[in-house]
Backbone as XML, in Angstrom:
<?xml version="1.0"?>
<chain id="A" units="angstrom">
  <residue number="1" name="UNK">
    <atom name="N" x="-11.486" y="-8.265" z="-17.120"/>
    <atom name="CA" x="-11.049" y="-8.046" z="-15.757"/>
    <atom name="C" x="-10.639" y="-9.392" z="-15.137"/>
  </residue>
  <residue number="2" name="UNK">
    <atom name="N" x="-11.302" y="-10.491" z="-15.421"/>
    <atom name="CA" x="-11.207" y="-11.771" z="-14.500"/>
    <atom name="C" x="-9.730" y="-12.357" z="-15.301"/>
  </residue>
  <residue number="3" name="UNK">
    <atom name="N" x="-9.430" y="-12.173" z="-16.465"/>
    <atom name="CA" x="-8.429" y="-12.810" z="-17.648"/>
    <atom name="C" x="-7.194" y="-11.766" z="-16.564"/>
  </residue>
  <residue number="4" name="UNK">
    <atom name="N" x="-7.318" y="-10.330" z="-16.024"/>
    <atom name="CA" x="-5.931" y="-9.981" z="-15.481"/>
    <atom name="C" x="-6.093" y="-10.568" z="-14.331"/>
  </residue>
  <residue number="5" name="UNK">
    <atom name="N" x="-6.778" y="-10.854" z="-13.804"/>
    <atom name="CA" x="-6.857" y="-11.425" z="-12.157"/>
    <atom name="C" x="-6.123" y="-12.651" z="-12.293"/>
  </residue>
  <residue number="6" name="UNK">
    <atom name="N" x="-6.449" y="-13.806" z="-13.188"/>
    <atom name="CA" x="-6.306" y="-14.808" z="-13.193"/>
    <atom name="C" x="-4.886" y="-15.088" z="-13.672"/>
  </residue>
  <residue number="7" name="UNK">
    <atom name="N" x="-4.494" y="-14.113" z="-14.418"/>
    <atom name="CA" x="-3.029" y="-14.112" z="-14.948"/>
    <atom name="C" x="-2.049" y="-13.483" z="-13.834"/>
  </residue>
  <residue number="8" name="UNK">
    <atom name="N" x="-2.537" y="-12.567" z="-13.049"/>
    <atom name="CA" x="-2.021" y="-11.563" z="-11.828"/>
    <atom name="C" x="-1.881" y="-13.137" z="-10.717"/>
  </residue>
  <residue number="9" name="UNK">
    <atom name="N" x="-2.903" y="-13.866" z="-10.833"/>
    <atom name="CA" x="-3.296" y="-14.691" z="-9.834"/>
    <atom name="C" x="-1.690" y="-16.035" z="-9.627"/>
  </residue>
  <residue number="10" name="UNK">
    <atom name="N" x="-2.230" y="-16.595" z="-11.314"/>
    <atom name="CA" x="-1.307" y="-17.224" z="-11.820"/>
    <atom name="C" x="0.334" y="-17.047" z="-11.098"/>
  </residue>
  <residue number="11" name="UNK">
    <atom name="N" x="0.605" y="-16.062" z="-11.842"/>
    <atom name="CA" x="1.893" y="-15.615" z="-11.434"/>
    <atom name="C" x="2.307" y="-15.605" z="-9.910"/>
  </residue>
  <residue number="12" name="UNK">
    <atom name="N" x="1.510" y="-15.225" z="-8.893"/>
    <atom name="CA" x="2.069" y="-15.162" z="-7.461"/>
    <atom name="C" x="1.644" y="-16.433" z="-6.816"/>
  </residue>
  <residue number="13" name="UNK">
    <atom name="N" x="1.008" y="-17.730" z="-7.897"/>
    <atom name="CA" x="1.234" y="-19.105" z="-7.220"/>
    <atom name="C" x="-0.550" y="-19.510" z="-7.017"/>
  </residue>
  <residue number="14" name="UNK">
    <atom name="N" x="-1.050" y="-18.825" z="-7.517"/>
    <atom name="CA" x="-2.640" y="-19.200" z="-6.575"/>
    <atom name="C" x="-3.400" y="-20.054" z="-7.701"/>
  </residue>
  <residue number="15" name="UNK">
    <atom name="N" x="-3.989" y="-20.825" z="-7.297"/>
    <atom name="CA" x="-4.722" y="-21.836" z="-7.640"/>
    <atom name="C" x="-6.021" y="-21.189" z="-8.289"/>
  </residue>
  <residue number="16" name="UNK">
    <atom name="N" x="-6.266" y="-21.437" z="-9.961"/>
    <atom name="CA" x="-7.407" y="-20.614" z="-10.227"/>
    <atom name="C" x="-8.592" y="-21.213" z="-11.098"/>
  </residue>
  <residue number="17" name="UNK">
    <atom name="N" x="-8.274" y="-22.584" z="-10.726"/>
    <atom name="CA" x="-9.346" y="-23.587" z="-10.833"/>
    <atom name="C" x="-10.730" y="-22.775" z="-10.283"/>
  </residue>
  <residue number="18" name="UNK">
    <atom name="N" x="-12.044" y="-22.898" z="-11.232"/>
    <atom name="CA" x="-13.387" y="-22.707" z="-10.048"/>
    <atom name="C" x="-14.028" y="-23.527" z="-10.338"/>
  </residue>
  <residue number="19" name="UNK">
    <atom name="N" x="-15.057" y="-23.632" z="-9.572"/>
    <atom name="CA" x="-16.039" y="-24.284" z="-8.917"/>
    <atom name="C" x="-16.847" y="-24.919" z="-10.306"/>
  </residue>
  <residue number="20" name="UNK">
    <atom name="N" x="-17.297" y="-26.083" z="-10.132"/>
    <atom name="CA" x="-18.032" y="-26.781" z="-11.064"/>
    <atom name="C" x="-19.416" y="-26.534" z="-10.828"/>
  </residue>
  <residue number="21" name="UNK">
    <atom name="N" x="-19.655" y="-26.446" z="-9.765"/>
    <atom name="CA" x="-21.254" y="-26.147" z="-9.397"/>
    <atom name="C" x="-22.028" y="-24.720" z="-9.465"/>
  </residue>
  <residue number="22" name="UNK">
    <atom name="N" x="-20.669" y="-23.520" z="-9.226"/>
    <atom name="CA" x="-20.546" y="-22.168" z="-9.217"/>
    <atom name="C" x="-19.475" y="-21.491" z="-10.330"/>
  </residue>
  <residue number="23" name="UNK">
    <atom name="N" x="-19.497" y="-21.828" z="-11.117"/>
    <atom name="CA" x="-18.113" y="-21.353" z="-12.090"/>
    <atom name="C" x="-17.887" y="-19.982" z="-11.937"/>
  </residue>
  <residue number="24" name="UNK">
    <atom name="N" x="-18.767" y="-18.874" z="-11.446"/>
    <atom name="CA" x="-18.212" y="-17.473" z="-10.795"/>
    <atom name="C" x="-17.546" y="-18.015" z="-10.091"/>
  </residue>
  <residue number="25" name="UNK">
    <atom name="N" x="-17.398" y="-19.030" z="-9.137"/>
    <atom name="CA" x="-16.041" y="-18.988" z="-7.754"/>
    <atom name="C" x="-15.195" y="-19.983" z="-8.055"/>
  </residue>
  <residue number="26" name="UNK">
    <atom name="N" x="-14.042" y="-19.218" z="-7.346"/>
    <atom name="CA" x="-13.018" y="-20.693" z="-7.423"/>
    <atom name="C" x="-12.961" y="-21.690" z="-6.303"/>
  </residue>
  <residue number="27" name="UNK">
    <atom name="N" x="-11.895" y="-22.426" z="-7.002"/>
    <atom name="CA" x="-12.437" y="-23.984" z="-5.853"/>
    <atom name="C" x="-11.431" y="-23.004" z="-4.718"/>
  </residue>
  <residue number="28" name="UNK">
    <atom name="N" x="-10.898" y="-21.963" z="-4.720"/>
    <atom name="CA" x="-9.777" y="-22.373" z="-3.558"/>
    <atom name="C" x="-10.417" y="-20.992" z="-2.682"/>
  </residue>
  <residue number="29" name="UNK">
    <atom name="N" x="-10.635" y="-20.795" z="-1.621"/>
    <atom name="CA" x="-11.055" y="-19.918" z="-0.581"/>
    <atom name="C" x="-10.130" y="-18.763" z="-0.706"/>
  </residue>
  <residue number="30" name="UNK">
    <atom name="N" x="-8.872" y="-18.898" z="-0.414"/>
    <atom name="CA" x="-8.191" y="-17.541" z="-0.896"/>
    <atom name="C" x="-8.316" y="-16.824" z="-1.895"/>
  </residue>
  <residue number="31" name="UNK">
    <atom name="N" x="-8.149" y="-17.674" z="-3.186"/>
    <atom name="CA" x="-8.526" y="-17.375" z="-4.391"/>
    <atom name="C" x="-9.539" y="-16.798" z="-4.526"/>
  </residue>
  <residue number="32" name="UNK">
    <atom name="N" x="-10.740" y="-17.148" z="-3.610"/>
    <atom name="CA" x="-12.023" y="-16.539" z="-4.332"/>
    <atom name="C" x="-12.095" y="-14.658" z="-3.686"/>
  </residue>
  <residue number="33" name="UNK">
    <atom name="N" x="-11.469" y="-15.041" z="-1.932"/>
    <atom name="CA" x="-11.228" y="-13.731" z="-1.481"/>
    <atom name="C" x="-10.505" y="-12.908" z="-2.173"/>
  </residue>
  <residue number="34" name="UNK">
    <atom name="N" x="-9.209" y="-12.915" z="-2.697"/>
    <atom name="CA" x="-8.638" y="-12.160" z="-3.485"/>
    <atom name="C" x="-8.917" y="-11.566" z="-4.714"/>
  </residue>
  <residue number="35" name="UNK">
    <atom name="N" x="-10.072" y="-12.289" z="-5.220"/>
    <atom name="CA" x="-10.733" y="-12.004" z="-6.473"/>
    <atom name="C" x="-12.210" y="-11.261" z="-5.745"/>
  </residue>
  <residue number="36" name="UNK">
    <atom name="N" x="-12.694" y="-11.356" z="-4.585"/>
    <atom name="CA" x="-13.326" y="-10.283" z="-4.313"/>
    <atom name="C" x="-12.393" y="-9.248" z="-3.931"/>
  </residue>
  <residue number="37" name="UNK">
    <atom name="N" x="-11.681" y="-8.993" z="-3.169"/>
    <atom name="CA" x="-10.703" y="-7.685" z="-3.192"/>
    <atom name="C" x="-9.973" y="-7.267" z="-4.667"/>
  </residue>
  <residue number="38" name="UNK">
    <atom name="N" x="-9.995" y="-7.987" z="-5.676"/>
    <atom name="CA" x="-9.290" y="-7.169" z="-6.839"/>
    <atom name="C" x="-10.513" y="-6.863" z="-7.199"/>
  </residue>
  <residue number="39" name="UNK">
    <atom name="N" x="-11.565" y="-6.909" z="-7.432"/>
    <atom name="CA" x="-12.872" y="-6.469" z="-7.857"/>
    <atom name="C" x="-13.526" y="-5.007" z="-7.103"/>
  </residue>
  <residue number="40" name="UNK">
    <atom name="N" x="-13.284" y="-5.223" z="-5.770"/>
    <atom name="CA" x="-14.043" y="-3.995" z="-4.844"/>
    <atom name="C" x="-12.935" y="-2.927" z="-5.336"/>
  </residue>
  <residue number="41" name="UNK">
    <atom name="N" x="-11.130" y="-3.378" z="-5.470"/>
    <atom name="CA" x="-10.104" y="-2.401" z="-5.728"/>
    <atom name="C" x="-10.713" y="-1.369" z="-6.504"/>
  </residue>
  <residue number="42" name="UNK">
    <atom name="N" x="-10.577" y="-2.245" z="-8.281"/>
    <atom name="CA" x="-10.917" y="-1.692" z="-9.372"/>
    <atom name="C" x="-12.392" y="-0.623" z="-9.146"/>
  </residue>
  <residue number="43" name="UNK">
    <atom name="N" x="-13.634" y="-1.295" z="-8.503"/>
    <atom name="CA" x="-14.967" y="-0.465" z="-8.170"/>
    <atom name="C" x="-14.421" y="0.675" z="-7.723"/>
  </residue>
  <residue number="44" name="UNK">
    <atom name="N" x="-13.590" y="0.544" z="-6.542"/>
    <atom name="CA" x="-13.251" y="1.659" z="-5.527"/>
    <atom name="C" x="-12.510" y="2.739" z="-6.728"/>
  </residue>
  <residue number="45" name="UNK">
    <atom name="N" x="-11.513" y="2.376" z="-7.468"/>
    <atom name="CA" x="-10.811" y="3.206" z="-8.091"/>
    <atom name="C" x="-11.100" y="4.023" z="-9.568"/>
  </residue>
  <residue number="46" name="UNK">
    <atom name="N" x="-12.430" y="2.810" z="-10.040"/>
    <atom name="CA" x="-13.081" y="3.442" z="-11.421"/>
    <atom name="C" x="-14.423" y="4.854" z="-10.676"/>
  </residue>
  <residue number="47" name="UNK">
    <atom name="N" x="-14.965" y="4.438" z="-9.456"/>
    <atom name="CA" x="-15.563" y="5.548" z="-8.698"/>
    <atom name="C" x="-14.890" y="7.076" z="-8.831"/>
  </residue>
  <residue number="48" name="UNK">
    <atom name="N" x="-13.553" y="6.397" z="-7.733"/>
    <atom name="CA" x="-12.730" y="7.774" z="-7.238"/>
    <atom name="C" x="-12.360" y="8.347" z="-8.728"/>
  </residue>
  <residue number="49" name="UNK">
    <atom name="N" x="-12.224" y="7.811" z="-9.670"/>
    <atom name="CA" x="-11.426" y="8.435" z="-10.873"/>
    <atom name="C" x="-12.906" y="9.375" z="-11.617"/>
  </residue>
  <residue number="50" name="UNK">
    <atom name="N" x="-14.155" y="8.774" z="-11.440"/>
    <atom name="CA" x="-15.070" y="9.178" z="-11.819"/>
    <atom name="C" x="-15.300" y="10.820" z="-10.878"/>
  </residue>
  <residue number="51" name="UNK">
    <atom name="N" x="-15.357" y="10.702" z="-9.611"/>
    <atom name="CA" x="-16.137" y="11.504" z="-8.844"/>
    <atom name="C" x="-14.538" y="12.713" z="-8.971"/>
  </residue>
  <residue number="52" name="UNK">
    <atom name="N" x="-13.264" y="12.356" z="-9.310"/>
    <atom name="CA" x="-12.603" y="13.878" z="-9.221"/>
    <atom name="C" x="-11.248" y="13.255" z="-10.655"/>
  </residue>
  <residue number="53" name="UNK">
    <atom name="N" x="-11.905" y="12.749" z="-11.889"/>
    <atom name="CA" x="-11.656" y="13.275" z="-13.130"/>
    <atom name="C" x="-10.159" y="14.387" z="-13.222"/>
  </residue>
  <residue number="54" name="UNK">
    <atom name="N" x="-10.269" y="15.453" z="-12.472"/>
    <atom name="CA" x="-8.911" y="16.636" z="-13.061"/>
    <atom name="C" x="-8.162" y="15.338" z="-12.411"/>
  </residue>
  <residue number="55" name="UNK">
    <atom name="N" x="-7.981" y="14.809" z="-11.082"/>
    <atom name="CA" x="-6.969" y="14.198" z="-10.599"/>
    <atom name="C" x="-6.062" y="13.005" z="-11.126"/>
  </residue>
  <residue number="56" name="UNK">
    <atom name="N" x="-6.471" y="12.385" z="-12.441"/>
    <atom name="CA" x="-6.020" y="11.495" z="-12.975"/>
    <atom name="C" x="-5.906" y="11.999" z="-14.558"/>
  </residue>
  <residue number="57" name="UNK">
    <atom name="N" x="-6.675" y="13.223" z="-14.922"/>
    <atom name="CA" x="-5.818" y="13.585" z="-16.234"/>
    <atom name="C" x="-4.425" y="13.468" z="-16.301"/>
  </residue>
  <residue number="58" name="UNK">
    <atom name="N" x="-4.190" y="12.921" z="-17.246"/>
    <atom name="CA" x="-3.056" y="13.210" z="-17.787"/>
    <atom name="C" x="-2.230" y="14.749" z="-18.089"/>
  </residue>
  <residue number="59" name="UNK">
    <atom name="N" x="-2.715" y="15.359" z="-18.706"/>
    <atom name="CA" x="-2.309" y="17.148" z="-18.953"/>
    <atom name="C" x="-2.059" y="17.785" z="-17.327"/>
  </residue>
  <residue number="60" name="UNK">
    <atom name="N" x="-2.935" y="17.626" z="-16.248"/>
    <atom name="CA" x="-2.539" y="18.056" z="-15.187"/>
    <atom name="C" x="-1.714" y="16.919" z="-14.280"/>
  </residue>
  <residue number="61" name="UNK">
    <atom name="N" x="-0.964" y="16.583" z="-14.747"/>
    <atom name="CA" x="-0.178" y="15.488" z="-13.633"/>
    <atom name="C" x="0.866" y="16.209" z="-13.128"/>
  </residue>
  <residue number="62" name="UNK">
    <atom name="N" x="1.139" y="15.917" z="-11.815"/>
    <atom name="CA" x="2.306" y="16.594" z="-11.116"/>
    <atom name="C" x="3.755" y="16.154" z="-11.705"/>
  </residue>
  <residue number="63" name="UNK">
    <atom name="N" x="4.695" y="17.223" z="-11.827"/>
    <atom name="CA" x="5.622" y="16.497" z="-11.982"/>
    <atom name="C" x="6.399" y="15.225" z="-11.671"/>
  </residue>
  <residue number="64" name="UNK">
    <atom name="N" x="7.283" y="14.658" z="-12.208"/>
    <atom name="CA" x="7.956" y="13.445" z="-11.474"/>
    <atom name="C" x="8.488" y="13.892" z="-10.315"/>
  </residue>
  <residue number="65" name="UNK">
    <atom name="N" x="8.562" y="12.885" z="-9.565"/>
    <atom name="CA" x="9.345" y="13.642" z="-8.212"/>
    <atom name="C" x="10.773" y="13.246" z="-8.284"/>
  </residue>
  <residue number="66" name="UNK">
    <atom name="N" x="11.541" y="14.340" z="-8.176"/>
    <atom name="CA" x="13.092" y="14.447" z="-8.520"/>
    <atom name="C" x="13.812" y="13.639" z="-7.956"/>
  </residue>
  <residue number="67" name="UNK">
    <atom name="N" x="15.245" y="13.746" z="-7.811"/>
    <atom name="CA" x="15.865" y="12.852" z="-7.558"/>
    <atom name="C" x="16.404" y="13.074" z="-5.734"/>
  </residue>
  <residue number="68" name="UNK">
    <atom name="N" x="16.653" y="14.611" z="-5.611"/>
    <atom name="CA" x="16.307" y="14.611" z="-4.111"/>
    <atom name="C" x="15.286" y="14.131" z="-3.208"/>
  </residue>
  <residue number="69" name="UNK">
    <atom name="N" x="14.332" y="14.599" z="-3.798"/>
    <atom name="CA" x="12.630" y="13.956" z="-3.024"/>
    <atom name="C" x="13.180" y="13.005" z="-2.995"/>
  </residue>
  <residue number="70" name="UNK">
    <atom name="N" x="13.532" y="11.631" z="-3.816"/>
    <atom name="CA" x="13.252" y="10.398" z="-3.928"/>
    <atom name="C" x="14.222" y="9.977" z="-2.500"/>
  </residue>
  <residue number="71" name="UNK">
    <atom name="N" x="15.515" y="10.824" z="-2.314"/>
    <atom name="CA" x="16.252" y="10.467" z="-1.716"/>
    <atom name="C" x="15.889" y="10.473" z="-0.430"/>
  </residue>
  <residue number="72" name="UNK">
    <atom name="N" x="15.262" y="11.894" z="-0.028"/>
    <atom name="CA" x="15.085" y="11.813" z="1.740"/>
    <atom name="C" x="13.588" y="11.203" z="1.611"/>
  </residue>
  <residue number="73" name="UNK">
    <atom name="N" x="12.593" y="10.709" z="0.480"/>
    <atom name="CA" x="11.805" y="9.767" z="0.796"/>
    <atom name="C" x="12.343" y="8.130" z="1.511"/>
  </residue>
  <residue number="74" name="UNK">
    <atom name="N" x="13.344" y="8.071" z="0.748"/>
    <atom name="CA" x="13.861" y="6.772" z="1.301"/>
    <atom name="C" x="14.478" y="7.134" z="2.524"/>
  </residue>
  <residue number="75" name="UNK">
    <atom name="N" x="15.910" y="7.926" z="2.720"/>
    <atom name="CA" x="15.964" y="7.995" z="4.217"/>
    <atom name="C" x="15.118" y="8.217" z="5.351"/>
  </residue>
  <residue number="76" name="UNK">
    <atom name="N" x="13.503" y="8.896" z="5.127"/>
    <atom name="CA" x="12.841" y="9.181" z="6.468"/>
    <atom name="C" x="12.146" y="7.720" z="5.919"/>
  </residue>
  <residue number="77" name="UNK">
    <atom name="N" x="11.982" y="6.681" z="5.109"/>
    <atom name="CA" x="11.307" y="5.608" z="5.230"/>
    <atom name="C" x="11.778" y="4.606" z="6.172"/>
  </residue>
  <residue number="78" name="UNK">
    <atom name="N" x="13.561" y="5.137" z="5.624"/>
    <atom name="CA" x="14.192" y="3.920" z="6.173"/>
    <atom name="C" x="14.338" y="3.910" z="7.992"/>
  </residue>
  <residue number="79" name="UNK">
    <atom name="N" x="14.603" y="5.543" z="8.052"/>
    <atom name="CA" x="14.618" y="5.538" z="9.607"/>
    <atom name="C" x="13.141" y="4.794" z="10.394"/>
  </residue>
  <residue number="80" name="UNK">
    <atom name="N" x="12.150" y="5.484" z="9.868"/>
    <atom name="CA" x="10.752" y="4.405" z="10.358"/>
    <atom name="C" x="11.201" y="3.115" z="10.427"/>
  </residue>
  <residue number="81" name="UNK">
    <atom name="N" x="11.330" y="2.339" z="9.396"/>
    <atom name="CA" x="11.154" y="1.092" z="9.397"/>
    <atom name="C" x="12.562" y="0.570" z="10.418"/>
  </residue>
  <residue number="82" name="UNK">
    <atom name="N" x="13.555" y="1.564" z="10.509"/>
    <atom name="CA" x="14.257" y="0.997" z="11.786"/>
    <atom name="C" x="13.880" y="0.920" z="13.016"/>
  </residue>
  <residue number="83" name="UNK">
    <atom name="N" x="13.130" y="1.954" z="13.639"/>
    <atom name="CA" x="12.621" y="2.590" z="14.627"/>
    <atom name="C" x="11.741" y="1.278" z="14.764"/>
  </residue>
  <residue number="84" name="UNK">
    <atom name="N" x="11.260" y="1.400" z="14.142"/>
    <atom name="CA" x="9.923" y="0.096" z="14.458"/>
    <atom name="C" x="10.487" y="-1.653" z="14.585"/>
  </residue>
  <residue number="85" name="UNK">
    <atom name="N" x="11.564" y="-1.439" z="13.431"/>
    <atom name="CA" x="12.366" y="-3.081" z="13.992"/>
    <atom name="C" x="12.743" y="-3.493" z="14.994"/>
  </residue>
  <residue number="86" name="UNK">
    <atom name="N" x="13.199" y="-2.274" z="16.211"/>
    <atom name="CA" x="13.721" y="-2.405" z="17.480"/>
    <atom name="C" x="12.203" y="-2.320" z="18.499"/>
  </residue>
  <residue number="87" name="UNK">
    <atom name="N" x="11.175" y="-2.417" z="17.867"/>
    <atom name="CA" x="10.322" y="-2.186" z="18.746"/>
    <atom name="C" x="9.955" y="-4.234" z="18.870"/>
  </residue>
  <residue number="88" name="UNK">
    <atom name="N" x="9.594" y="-3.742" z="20.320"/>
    <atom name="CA" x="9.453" y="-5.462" z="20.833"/>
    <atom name="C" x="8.115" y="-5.658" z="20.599"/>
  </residue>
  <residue number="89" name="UNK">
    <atom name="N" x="7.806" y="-7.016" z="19.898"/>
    <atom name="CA" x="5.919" y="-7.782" z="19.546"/>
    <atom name="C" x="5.447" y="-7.249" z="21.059"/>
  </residue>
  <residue number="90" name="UNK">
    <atom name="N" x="5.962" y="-7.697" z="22.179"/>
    <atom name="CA" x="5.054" y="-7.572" z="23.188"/>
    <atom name="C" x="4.814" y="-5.870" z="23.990"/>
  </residue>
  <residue number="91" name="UNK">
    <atom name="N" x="5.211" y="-4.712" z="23.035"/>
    <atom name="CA" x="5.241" y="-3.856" z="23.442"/>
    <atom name="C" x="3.913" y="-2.867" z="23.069"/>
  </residue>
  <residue number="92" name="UNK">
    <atom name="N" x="3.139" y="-3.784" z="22.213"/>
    <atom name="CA" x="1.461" y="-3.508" z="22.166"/>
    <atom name="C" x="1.920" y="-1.707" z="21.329"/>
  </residue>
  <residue number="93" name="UNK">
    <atom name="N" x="0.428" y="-0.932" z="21.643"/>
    <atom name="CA" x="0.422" y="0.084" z="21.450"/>
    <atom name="C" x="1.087" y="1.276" z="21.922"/>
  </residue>
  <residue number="94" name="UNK">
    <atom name="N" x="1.375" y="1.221" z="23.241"/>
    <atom name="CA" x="2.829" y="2.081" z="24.097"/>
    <atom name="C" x="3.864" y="2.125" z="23.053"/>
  </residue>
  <residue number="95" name="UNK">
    <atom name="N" x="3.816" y="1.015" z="22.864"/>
    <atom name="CA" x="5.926" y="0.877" z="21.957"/>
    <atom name="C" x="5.338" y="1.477" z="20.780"/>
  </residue>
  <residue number="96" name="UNK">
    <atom name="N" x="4.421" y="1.579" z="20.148"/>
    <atom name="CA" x="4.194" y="2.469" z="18.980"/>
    <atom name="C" x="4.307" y="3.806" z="19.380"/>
  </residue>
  <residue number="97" name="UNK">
    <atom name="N" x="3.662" y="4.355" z="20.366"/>
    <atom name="CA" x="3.220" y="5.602" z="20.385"/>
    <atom name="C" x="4.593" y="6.018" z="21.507"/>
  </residue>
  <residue number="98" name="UNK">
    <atom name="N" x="5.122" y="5.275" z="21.783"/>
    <atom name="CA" x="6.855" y="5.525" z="21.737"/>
    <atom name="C" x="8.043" y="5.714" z="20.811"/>
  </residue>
  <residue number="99" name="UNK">
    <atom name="N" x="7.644" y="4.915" z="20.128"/>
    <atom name="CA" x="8.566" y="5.110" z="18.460"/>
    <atom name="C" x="8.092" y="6.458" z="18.198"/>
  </residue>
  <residue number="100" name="UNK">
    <atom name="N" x="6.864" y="7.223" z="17.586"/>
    <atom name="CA" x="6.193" y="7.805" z="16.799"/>
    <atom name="C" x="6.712" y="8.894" z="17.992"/>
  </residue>
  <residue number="101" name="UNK">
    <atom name="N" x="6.686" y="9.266" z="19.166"/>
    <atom name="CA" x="7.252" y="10.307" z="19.570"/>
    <atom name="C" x="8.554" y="10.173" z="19.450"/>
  </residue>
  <residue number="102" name="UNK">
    <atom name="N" x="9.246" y="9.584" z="19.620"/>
    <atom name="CA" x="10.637" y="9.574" z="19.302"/>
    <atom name="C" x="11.083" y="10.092" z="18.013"/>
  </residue>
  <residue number="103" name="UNK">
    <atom name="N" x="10.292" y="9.337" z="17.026"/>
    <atom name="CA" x="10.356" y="10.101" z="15.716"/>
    <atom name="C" x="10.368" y="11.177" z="15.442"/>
  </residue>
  <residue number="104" name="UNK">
    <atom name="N" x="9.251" y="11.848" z="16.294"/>
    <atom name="CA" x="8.774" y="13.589" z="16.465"/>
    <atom name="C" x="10.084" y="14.346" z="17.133"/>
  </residue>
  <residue number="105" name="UNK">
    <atom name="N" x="10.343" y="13.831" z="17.959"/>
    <atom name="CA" x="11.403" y="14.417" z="18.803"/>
    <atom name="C" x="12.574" y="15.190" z="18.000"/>
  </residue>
  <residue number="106" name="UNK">
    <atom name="N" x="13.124" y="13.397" z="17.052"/>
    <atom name="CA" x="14.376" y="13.620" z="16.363"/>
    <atom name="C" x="13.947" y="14.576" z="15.468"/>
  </residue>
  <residue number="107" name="UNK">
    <atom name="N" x="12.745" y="14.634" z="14.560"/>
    <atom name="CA" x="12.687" y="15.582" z="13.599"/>
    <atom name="C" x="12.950" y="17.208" z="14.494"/>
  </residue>
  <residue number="108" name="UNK">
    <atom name="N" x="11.989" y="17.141" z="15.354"/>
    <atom name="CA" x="12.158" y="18.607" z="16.078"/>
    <atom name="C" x="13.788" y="19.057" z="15.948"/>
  </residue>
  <residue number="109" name="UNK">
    <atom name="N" x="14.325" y="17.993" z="16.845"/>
    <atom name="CA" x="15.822" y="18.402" z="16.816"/>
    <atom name="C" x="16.174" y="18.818" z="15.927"/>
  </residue>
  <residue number="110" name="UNK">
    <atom name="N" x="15.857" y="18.228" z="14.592"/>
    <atom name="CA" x="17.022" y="18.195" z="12.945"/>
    <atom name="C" x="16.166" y="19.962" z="13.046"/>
  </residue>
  <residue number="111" name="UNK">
    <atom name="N" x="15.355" y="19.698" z="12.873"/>
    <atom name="CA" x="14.690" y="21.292" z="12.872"/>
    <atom name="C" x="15.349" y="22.482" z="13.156"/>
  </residue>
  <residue number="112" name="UNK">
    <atom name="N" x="15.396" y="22.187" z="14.779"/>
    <atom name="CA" x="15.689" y="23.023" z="15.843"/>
    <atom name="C" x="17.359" y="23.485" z="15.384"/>
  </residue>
  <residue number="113" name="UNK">
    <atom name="N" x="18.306" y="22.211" z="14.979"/>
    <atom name="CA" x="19.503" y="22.603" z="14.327"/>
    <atom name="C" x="19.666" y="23.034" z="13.082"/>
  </residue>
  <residue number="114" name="UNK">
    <atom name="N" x="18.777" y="22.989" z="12.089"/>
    <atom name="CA" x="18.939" y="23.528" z="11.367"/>
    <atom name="C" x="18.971" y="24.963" z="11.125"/>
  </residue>
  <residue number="115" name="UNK">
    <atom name="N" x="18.033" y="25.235" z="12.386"/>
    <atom name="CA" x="17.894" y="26.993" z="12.073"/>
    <atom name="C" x="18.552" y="27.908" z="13.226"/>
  </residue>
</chain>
């Protein structure tokens, strides 16, 4: 586990020198945080795979998702992430829960015209 961390680590630039006094930690503070979060990840995910098993068989896997899905996955992603670019830093939680109805709105509409 620590040999993919350190190679995972490697690669995006992080320093993975440790500690001479502690050789579990590294010398660098980020480093050592990130190597507690890839550790709790893996716990968290060898658990969940434990406690519901059918969900990660292989034999029951959902299909791939087609090539339509993929498509209006990206267009309703992309509209979010526009919606939210025009939103101003100083517009706190209002300008969210302004976007997010707005969002609601337009879907209603596409709805409402569709049928």
């Amino acid at each position: 586990m620590r040999t993919a961390f350190e190679a995972w680590a490697a690669r995006e630039g992080h320093i993975t020198r440790r500690r001479e006094d502690k050789p579990e930690e590294y010398l660098v503070y980020e480093t050592q945080r990130r190597w507690v979060i890839w550790q709790a990840a893996l716990t968290h995910g060898a658990k969940a795979a434990a406690e519901a098993p059918s969900k990660f068989a292989r034999e029951e896997q959902k299909p791939a998702v087609t090539q339509d899905e993929a498509t209006v996955r990206n267009r309703v992603l992309n509209e979010v992430l526009d919606a939210f670019s025009e939103l101003d830093e100083a517009a706190g939680m209002e300008g969210v829960l302004k976007v997010i109805q707005g969002l609601k709105k337009k879907q209603k509409e596409l709805a409402d015209s569709k049928a």
